[in-house]
C-alpha positions as CSV (number, residue, x, y, z in Angstrom):
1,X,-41.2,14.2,-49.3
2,X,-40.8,10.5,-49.5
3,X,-43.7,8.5,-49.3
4,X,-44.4,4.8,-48.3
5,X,-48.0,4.0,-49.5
6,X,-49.1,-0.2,-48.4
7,X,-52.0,-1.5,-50.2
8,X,-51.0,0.9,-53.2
9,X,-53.2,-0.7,-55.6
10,X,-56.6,-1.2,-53.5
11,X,-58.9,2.1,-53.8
12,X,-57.6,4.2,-51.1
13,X,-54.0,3.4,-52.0
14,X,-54.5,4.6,-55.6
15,X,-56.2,7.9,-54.4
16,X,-53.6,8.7,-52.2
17,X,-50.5,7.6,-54.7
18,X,-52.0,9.4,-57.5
19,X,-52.2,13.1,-55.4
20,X,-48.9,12.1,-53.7
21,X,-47.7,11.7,-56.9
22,X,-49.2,15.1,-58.6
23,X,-48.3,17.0,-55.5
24,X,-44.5,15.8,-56.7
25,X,-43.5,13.2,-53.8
26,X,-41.1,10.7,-54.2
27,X,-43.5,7.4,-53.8
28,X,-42.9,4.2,-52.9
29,X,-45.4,1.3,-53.1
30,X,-45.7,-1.2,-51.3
31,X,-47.7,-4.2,-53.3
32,X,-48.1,-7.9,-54.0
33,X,-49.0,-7.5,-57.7
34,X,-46.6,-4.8,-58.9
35,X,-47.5,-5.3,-62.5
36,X,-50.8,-3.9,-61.7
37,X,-49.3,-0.6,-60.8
38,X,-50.0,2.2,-63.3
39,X,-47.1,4.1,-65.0
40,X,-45.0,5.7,-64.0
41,X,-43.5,2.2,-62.0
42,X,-40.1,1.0,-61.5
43,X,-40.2,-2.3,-59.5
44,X,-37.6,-3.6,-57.2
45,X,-38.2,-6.8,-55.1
46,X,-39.9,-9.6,-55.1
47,X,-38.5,-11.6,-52.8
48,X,-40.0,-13.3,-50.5
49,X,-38.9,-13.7,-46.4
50,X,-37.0,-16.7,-45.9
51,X,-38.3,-19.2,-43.8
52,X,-36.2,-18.2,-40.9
53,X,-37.3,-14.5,-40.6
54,X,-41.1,-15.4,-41.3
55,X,-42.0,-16.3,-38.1
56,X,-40.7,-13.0,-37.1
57,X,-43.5,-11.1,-38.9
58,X,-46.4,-11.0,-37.5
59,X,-49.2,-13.3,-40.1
60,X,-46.2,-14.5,-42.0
């Protein structure tokens, strides 16, 4: 299964990555500070919404 976890690197979002992870899932998280991710990471992104589509999301 593939797996979108938000807030992967607060308490709850570690749990649930980690047993994701050992249960072999395909994860994806979803972070601000991807460096702070444990191995096994690869990190794709960065960017950040351009002004236009910001006041699209909502708190953007």
């Amino acid at each position: 299964m593939r797996l979108a976890v938000f807030g992967a690197n607060g308490p709850t979002g570690r749990l649930l990555t980690g047993q994701a992870l050992a249960a072999g899932h395909r994860v994806t998280a979803v972070t601000r500070q991807p460096h702070a991710l444990p191995p096994p990471r690869r990190c794709r992104g960065g960017r950040r919404l351009p002004e236009r589509r910001r006041r699209d999301v909502p708190g953007g």
